[in-house]
ZAFIVEX-312004 format. One line per 4 residues: number of its first residue (from 1); their letters; for each residue x, y, z of N, C-alpha, C, O, CB. Coordinates in pm, whole numbers, plus 50000, padded with zeros to 5 digits. Glycine has a CB too. Layout:
<nodes>
NUM = a = X,Y,Z,X,Y,Z,X,Y,Z,X,Y,Z,X,Y,Z; ...
</nodes>
This chain:
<nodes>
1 = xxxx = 50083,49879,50000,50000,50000,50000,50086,50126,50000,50067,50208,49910,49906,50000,50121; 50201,50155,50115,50276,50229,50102,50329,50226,49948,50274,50320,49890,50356,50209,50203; 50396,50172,49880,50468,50158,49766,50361,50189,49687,50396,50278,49610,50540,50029,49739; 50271,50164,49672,50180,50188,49539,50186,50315,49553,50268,50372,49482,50024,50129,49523
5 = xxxx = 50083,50416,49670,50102,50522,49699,50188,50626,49668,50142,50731,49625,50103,50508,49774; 50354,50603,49689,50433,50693,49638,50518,50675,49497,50606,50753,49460,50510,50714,49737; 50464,50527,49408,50513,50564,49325,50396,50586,49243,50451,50596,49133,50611,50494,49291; 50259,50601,49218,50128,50675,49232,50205,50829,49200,50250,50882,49098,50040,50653,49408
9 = xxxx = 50195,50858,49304,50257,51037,49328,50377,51054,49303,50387,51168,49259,50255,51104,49475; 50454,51015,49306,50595,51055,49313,50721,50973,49260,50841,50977,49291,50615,51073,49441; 50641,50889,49160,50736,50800,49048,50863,50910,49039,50865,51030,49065,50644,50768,48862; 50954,50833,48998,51078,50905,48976,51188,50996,49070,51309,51019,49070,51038,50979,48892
13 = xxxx = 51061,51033,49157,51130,51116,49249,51234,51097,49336,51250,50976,49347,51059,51153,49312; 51334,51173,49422,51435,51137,49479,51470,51254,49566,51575,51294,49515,51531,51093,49387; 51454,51300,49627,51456,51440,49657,51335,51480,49762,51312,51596,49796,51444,51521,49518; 51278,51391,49797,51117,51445,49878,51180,51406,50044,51245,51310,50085,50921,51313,49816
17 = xxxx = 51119,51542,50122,51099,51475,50235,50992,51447,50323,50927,51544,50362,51162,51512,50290; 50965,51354,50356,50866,51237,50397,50906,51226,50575,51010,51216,50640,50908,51064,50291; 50736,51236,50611,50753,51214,50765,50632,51092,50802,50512,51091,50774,50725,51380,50860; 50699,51014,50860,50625,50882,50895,50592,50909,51059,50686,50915,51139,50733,50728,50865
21 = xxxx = 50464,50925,51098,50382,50902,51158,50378,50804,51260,50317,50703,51226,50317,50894,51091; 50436,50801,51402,50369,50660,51489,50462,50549,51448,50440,50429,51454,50192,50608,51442; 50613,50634,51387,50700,50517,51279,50707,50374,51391,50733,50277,51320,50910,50589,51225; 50698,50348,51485,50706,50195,51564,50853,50169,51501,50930,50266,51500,50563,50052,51513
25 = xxxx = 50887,50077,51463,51064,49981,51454,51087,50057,51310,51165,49984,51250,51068,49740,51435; 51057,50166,51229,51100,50218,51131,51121,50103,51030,51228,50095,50969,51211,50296,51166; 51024,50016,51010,51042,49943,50906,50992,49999,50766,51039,49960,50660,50986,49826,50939; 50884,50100,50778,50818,50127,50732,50916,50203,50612,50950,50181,50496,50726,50175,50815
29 = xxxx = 50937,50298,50707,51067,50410,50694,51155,50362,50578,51174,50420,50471,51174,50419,50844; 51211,50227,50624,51268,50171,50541,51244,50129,50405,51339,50114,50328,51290,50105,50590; 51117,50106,50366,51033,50075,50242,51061,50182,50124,51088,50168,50004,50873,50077,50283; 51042,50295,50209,51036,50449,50105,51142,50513,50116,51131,50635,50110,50927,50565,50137
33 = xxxx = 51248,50466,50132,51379,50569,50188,51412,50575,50018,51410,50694,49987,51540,50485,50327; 51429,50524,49947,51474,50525,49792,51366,50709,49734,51383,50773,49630,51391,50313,49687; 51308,50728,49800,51214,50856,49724,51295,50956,49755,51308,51048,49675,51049,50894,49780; 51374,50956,49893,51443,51053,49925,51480,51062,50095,51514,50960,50156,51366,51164,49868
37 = xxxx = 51469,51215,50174,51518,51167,50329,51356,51132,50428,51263,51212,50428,51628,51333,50420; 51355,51046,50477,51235,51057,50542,51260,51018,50686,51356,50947,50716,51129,50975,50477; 51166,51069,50785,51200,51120,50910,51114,51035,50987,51018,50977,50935,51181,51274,50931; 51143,51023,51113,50969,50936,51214,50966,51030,51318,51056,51109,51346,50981,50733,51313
41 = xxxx = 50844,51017,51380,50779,50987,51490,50757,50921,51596,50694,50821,51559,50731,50981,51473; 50771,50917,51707,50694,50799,51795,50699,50869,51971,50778,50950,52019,50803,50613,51778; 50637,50831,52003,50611,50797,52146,50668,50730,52233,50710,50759,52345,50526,50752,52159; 50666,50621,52162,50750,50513,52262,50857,50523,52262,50910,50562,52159,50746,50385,52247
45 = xxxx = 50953,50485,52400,51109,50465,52387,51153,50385,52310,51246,50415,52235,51171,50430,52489; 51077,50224,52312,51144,50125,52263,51135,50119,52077,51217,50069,51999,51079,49997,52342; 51046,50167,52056,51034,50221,51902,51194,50268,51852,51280,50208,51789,50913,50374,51895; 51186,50428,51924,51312,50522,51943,51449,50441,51895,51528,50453,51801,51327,50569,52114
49 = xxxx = 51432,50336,52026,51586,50253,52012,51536,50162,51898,51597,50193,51796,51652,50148,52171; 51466,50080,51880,51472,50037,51718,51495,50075,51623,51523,49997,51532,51403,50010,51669; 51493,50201,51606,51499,50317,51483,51625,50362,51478,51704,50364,51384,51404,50448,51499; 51637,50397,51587,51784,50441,51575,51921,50321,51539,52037,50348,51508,51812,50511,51725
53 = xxxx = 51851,50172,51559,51983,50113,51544,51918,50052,51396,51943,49932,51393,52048,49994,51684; 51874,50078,51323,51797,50055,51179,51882,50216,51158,51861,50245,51040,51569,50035,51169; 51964,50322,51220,51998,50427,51128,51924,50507,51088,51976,50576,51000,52040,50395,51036; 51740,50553,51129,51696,50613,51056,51651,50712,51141,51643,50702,51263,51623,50552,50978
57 = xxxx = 51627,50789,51088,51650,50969,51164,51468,50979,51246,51358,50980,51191,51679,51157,50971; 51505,50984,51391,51353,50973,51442,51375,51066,51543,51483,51107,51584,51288,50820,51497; 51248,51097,51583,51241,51203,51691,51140,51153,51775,51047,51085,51732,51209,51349,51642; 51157,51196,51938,51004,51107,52012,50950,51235,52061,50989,51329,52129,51027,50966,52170
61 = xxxx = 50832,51197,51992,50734,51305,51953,50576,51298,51957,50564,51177,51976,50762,51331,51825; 50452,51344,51953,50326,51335,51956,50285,51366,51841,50330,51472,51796,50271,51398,52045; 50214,51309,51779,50133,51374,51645,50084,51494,51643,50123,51571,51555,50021,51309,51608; 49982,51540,51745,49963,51642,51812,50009,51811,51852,49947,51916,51869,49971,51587,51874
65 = xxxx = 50163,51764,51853,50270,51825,51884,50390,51778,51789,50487,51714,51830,50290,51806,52025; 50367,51822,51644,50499,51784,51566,50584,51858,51562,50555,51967,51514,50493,51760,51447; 50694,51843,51598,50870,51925,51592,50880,51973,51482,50985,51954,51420,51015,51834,51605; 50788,52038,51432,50868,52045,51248,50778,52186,51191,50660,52218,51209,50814,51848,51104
69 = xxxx = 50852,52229,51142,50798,52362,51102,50697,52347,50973,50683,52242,50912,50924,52462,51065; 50616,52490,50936,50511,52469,50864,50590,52426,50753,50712,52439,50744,50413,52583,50846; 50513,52372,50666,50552,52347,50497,50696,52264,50532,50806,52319,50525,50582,52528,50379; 50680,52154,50562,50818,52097,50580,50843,51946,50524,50951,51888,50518,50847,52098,50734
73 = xxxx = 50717,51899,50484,50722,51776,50409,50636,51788,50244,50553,51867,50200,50649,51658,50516; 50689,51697,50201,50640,51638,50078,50511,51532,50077,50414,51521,50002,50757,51569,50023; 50544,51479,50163,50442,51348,50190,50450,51292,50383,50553,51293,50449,50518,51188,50063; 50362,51265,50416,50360,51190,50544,50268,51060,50557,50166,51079,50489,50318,51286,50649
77 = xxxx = 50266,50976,50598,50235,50820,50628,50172,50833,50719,50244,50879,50807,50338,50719,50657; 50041,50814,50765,50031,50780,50911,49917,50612,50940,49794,50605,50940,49950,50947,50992; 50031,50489,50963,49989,50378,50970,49945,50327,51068,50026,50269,51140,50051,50321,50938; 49808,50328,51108,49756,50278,51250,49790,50320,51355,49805,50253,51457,49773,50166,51278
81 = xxxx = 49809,50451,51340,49861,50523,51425,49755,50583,51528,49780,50578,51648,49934,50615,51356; 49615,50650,51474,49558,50741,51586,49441,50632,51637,49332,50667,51684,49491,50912,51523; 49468,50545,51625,49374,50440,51660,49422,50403,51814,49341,50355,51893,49380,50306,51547; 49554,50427,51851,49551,50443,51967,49531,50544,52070,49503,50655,52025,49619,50409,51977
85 = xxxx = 49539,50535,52201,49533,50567,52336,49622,50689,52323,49587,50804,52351,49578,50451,52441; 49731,50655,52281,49830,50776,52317,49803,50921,52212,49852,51032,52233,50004,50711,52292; 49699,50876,52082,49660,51028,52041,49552,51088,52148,49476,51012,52208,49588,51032,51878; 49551,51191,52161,49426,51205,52251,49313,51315,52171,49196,51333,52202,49481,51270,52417
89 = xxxx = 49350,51347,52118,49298,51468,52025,49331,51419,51914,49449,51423,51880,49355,51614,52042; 49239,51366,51835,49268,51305,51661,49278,51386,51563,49361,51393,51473,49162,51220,51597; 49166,51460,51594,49178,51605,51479,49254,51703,51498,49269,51766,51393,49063,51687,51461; 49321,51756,51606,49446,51807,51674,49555,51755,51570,49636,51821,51505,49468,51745,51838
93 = xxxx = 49534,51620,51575,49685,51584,51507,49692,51578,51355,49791,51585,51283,49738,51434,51555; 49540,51559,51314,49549,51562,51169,49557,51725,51116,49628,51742,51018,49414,51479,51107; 49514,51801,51152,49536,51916,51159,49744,51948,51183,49789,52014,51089,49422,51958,51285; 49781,51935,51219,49907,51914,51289,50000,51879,51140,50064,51965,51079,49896,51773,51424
97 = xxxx = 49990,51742,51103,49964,51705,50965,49970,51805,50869,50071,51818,50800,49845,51649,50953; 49878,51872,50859,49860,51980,50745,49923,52029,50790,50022,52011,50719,49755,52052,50701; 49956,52099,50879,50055,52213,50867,50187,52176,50807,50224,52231,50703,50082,52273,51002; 50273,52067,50878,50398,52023,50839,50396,51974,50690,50500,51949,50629,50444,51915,50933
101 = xxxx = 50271,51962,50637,50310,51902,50491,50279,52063,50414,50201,52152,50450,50185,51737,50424; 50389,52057,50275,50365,52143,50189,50202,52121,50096,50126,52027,50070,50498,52134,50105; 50209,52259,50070,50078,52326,49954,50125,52178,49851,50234,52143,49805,50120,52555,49849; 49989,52118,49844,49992,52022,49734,50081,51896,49796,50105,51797,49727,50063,52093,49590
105 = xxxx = 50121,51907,49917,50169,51750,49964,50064,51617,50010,49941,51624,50017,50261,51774,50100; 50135,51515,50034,49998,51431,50018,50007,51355,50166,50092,51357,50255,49996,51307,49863; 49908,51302,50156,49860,51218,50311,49876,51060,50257,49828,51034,50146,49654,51257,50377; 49921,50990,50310,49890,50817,50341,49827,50806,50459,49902,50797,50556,50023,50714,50356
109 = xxxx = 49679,50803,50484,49626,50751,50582,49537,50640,50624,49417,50634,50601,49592,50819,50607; 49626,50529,50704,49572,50407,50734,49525,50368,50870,49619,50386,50947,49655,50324,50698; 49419,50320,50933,49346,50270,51069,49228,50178,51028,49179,50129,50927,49283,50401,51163; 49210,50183,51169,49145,50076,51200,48993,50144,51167,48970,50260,51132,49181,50019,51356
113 = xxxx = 48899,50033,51190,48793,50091,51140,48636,50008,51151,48626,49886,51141,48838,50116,51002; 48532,50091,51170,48393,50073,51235,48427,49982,51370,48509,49894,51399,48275,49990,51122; 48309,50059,51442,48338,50085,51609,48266,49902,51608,48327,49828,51685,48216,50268,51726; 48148,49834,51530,48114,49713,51564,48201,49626,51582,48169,49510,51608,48043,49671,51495
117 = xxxx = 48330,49665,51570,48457,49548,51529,48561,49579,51682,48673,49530,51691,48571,49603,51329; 48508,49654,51776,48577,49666,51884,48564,49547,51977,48450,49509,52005,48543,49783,51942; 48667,49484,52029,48679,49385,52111,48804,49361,52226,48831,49450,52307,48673,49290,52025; 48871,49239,52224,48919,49227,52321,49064,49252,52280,49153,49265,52365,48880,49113,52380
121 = xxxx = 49090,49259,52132,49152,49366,52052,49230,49485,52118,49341,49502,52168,49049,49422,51975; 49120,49556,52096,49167,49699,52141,49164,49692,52259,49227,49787,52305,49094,49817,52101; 49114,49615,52354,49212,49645,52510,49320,49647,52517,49377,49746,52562,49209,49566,52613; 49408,49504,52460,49491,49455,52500,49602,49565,52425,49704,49598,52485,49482,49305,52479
125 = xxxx = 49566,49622,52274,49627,49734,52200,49609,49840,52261,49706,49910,52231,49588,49754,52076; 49543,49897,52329,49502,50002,52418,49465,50093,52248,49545,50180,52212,49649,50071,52560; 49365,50067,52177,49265,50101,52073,49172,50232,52130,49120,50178,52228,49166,49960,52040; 49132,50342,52128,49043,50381,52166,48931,50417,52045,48811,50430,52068,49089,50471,52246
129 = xxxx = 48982,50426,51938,48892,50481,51801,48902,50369,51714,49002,50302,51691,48952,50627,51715; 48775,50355,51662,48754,50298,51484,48712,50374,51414,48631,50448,51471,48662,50188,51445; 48732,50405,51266,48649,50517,51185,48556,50437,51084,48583,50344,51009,48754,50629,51095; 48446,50499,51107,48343,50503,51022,48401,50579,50891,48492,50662,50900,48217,50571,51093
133 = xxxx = 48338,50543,50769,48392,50626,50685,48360,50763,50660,48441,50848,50623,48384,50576,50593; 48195,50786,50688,48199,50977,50677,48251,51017,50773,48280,51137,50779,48062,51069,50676; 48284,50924,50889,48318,51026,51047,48489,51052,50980,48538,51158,51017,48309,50900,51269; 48557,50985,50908,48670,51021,50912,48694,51131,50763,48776,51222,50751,48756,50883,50926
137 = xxxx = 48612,51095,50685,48641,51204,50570,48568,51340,50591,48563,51424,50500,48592,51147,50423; 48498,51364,50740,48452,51512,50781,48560,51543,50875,48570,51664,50891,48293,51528,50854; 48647,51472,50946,48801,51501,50978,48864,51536,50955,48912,51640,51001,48865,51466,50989; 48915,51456,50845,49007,51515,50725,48989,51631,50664,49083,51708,50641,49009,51439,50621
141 = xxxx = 48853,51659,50630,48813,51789,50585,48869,51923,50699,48945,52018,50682,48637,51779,50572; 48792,51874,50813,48801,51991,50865,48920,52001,50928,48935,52079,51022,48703,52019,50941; 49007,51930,50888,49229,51967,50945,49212,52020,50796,49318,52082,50782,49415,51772,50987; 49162,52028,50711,49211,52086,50538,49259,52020,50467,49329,52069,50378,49302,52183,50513
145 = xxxx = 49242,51893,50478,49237,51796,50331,49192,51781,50271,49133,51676,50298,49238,51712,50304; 49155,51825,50153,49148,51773,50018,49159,51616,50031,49273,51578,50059,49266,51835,49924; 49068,51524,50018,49060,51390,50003,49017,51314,49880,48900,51305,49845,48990,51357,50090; 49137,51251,49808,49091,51210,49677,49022,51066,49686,48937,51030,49604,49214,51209,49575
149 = xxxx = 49063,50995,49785,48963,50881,49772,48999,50790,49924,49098,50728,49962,48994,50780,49607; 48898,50812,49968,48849,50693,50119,48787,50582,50090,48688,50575,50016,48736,50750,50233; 48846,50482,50150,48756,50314,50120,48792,50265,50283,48863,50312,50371,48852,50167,49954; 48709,50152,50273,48771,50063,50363,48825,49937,50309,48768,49922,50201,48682,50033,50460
153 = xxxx = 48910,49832,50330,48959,49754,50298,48982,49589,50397,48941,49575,50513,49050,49831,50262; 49032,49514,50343,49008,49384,50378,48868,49353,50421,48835,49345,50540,49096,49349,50475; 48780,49335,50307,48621,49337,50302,48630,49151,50349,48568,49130,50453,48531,49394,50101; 48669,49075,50313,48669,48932,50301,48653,48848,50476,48574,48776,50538,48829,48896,50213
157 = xxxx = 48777,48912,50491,48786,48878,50667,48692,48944,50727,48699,48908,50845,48920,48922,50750; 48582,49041,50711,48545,49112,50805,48464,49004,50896,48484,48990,51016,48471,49236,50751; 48360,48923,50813,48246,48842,50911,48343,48774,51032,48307,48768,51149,48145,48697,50810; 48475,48722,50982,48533,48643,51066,48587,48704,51187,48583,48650,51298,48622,48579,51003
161 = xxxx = 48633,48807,51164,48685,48889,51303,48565,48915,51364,48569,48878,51482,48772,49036,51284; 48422,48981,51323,48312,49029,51325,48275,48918,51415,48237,48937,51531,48242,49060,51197; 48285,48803,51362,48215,48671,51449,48301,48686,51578,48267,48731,51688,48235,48491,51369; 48395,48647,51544,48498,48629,51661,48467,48694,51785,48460,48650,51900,48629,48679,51625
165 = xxxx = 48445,48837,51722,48525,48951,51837,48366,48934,51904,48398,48939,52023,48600,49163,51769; 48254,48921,51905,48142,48958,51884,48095,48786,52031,48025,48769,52131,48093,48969,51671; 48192,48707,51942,48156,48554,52056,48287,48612,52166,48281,48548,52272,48200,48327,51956; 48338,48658,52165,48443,48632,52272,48343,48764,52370,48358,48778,52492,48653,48668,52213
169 = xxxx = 48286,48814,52320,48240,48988,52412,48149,48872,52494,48169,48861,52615,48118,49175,52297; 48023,48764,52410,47919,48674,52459,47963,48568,52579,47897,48526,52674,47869,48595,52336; 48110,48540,52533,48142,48465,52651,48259,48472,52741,48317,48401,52822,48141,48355,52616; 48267,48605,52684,48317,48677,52885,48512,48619,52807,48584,48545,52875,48203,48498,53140
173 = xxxx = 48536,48646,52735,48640,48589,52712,48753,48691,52777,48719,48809,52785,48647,48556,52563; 48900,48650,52829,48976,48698,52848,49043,48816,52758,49091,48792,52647,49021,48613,52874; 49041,48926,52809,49137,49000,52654,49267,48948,52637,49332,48914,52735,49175,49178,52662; 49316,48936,52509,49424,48899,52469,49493,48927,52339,49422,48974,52250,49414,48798,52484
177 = xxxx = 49552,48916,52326,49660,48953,52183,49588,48915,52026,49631,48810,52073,49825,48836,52195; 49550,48902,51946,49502,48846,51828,49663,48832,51728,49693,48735,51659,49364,48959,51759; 49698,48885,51736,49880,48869,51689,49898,48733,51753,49880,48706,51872,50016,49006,51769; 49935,48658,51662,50010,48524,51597,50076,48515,51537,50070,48569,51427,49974,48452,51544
181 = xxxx = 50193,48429,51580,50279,48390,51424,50221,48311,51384,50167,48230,51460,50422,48338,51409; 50209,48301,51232,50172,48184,51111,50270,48131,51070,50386,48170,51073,50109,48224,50986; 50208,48004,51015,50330,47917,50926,50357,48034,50781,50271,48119,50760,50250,47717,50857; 50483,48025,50687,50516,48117,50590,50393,48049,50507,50324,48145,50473,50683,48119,50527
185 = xxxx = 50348,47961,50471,50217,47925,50370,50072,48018,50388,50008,48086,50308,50171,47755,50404; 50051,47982,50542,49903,48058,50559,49983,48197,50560,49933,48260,50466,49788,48017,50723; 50103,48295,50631,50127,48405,50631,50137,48426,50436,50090,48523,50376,50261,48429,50740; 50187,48344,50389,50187,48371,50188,50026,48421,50158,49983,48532,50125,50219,48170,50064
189 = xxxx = 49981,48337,50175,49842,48319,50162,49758,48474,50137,49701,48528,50041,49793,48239,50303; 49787,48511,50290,49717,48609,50309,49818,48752,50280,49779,48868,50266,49656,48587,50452; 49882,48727,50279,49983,48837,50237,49948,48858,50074,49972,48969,50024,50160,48783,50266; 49887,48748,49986,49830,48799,49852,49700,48854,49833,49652,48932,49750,49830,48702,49765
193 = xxxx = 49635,48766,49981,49496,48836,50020,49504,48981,49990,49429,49041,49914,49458,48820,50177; 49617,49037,50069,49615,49207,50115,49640,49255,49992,49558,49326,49934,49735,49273,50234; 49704,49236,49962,49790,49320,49800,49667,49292,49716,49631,49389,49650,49974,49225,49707; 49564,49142,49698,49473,49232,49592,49317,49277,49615,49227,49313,49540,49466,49152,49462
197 = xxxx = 49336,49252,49788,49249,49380,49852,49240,49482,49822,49133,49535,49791,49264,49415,49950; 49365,49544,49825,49421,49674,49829,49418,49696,49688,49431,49817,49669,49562,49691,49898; 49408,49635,49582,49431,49641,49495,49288,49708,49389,49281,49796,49304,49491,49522,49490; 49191,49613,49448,49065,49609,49389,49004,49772,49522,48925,49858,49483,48974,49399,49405
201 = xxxx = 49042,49771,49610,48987,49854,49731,48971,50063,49606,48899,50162,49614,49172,49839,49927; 49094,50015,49507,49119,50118,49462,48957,50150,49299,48900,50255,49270,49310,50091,49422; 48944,50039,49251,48766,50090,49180,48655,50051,49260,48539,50075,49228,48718,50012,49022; 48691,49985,49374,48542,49956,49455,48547,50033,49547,48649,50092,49582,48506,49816,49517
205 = xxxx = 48405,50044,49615,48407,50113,49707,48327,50031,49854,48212,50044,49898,48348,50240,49649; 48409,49971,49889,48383,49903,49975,48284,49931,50133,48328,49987,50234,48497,49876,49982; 48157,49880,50119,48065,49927,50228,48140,49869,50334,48119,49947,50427,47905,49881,50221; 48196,49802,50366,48255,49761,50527,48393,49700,50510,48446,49677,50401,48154,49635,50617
209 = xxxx = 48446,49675,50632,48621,49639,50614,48702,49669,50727,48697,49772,50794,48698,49725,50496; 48764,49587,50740,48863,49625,50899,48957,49710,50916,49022,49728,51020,48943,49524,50952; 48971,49777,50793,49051,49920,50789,48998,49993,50716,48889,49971,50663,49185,49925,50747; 49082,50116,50698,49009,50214,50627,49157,50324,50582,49248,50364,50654,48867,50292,50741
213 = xxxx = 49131,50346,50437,49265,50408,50392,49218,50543,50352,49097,50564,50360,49345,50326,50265; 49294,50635,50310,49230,50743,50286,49408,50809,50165,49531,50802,50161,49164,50839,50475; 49339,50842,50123,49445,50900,50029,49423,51091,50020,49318,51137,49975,49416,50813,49854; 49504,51157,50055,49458,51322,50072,49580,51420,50055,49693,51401,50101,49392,51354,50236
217 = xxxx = 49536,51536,49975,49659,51624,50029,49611,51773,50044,49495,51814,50044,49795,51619,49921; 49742,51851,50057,49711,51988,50115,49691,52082,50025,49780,52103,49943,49806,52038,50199; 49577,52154,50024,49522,52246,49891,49685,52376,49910,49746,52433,50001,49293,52349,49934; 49689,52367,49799,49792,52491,49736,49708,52609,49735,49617,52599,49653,49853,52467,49570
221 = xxxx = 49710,52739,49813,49655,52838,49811,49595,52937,49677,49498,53008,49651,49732,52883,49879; 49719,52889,49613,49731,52964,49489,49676,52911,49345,49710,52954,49235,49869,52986,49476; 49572,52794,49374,49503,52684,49280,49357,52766,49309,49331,52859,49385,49516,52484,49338; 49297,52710,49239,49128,52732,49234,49081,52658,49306,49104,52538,49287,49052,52712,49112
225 = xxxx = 48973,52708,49446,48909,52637,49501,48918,52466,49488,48977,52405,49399,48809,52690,49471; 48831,52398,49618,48874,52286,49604,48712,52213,49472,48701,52123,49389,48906,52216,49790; 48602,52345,49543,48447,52253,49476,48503,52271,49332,48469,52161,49288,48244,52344,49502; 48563,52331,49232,48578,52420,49146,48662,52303,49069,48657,52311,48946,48638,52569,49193
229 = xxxx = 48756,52173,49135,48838,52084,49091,48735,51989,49011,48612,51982,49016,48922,52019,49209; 48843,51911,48926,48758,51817,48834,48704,51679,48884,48738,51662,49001,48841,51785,48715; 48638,51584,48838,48612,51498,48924,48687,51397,48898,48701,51291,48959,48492,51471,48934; 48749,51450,48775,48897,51306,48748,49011,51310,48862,49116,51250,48845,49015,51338,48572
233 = xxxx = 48993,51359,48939,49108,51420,49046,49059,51321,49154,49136,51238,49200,49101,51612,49098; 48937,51330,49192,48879,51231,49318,48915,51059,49293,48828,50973,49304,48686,51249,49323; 49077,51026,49254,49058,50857,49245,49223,50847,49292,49303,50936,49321,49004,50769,49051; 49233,50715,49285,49381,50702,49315,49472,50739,49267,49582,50712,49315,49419,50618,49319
</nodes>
């Protein structure tokens, strides 16, 4: 998803700087470093020290409260990030967001998503939000994004987590981790699942799904209104 995304926007490029969001072990970081310098985020200490011995330039920081002056990125990532506890103000931070990205820079935004899918999950993740899809594209709006296209994604799995999370609430189940290792076959498996989820997520428009992506960027002052844009502009 990341990769489609920036070479989507920013084929060729080499020269952009990119701020990753909630970066956790900077793996992410690592994916897109070929576009140009890109920077993290995080909260946590132990993130911090992962990142730093991966070499990649991080700061411990709040979404909320970004270190970085206006107009200072090209692009920013933010992967399952405000779905936790430690944002406390969501629109605070997406707002936050806009500022640090340049006129005409773009958003990668990925979470979790519809509140029926809350379970024993998000305790144990310390989860406090799922987004509905208008609740998050009247968000986005109102931090000043321009949003070219919101879906939700992994439509297939939903009944099954849906069941799951839904029998474990019925029978009092312990909270616990849903993170497993898989054998590399079932992890293959579903790892092609995602890619042509994500794939198809981009002409459908998916009524339900355990995430929710959003693709957006920051109106350039000096462009024509946003109602005034074409409607070939609203897609991936």
């Amino acid at each position: 998803m990341i990769s489609r995304f920036f070479y989507r926007h920013f084929s060729g490029q080499r020269d952009l700087t990119i701020l990753d969001v909630g970066c956790g072990t900077g793996f992410n970081m690592g994916a897109i470093e070929s576009f140009g310098s890109v920077y993290g985020i995080d909260i946590s200490d132990d993130a911090i020290t992962y990142c730093k011995k991966r070499g990649c330039k991080v700061l411990k920081a709040s979404v909320e409260t970004l270190p970085f002056s206006d107009n200072s990125f090209d692009a920013v990532t933010s992967m399952g990030v405000f779905y936790h506890n430690g944002v406390v103000d969501d629109l605070q931070g997406m707002r936050e967001i806009m500022r640090v990205l340049k006129p005409q820079g773009r958003l990668l935004f990925f979470d979790s998503a519809m509140r029926c899918l809350t379970g024993n999950h998000d305790i144990v993740f310390h989860g406090v939000r799922r987004y509905e899809k208008a609740e998050l594209l009247l968000k986005l709006q109102e931090a000043g994004c321009i949003v070219n296209r919101i879906s939700y994604v992994f439509v297939l799995l939903f009944p099954l987590v849906y069941g799951k999370r839904k029998l474990d609430t019925l029978l009092s189940v312990r909270p616990k981790s849903e993170v497993v290792m898989t054998s590399r076959i079932i992890n293959r498996i579903l790892s092609m699942y995602c890619r042509l989820d994500e794939f198809f997520a981009q002409v459908i428009h998916y009524p339900f799904g355990l995430n929710i992506v959003a693709w957006a960027e920051k109106p350039d002052p000096l462009m024509r209104p946003v109602s005034q844009r074409g409607e070939n502009e609203n897609s991936f």
